[in-house]
Phi, psi and omega in degrees: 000131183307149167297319196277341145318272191314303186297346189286290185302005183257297177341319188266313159325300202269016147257008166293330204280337166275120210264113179302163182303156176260145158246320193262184188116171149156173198219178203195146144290144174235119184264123188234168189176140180175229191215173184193147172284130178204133151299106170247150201235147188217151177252136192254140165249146185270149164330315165308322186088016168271127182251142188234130171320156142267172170310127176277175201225139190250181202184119163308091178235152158336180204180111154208178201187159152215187188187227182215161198203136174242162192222131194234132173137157156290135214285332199289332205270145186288328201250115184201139188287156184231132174218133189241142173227155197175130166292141180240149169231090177303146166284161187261113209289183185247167194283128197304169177272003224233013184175119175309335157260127191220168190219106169222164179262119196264011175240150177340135157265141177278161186209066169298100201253149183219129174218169189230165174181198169214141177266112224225119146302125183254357178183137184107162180255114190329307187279020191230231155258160149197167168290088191235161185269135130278124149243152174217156168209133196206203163201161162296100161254319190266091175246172161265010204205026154079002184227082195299162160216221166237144156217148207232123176214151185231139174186196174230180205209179112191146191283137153251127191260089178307332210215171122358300168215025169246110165249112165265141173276145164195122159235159176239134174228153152288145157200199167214133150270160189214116170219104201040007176204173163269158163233126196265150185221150170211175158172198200238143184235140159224148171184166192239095302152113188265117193263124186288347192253000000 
């Protein structure tokens, strides 16, 4: 084999691999807070000392958290991708009504959560204020207690260009998590965001 084959192909490698400046974009903090659906479940014991499940019972608790959020587009563009990584914290659920025995978790859960979506202005001027749609889907991954779950959420929003290249954000969203059943969730993002372009 000729030398200038192999230096061709290491070349042609190493310019697949090399990545030009990036302009659009830009990243930020994000603060969320809200509500999230949770199943507890309780039991009755009999004179025998046999214990029978009751009906479980679901029950609406907090949520809040921050983290860092990227933002991928040109800031002038309606349409810009968003990917969020973030602590999360759940409330500690509460003791069911329906049953003397109960198994609920009574201290806070850590949450490491990561999601991706797109962010679409539907009125208003990007570079100004506007009105925008969220959707994201992602997951609960980093738990200390094994229970991870999915999540999926949809909402409105909308951005303001406080500066030049400081954008603040805010949305209100819907979902569902989904760990062996679905739960339902919403909540709130607020955040600020520095735009390279």
């Amino acid at each position: 084999m000729r030398p200038i084959i192999p230096l061709a192909i290491l070349a042609l490698a190493s310019l697949s691999l090399y990545a030009g400046p990036a302009f659009a974009g830009g990243i930020g903090i994000v603060t969320t807070a809200g509500l999230h659906g949770d199943r507890v479940y309780s039991y009755e014991e009999d004179v025998n000392g046999v214990a029978t499940q009751m009906d479980p019972e679901d029950q609406l608790n907090s949520n809040f958290g921050g983290g860092l959020e990227i933002v991928l587009g040109d800031k002038d563009l309606k349409i810009m991708g968003i990917f969020r990584g973030y602590y999360l914290q759940d409330a500690p659920q509460q003791e069911p009504k329906n049953g003397p025995i109960f198994n609920v978790r009574d201290v806070p859960r850590d949450l490491g959560v990561i999601n991706a979506g797109l962010q679409w202005g539907i009125l208003g001027d990007p570079g100004a204020l506007q009105l925008t749609v969220v959707g994201t889907l992602g997951a609960g991954v980093f738990t200390n207690d094994f229970t991870g779950y999915a999540l999926a959420e949809a909402g409105v929003g909308g951005t303001w260009m406080a500066a030049r290249r400081i954008q603040v954000a805010a949305s209100v969203t819907g979902g569902a998590r989904y760990r062996k059943r679905f739960y339902p969730t919403t909540n709130v993002y607020l955040g600020a965001r520095v735009l390279f372009d």
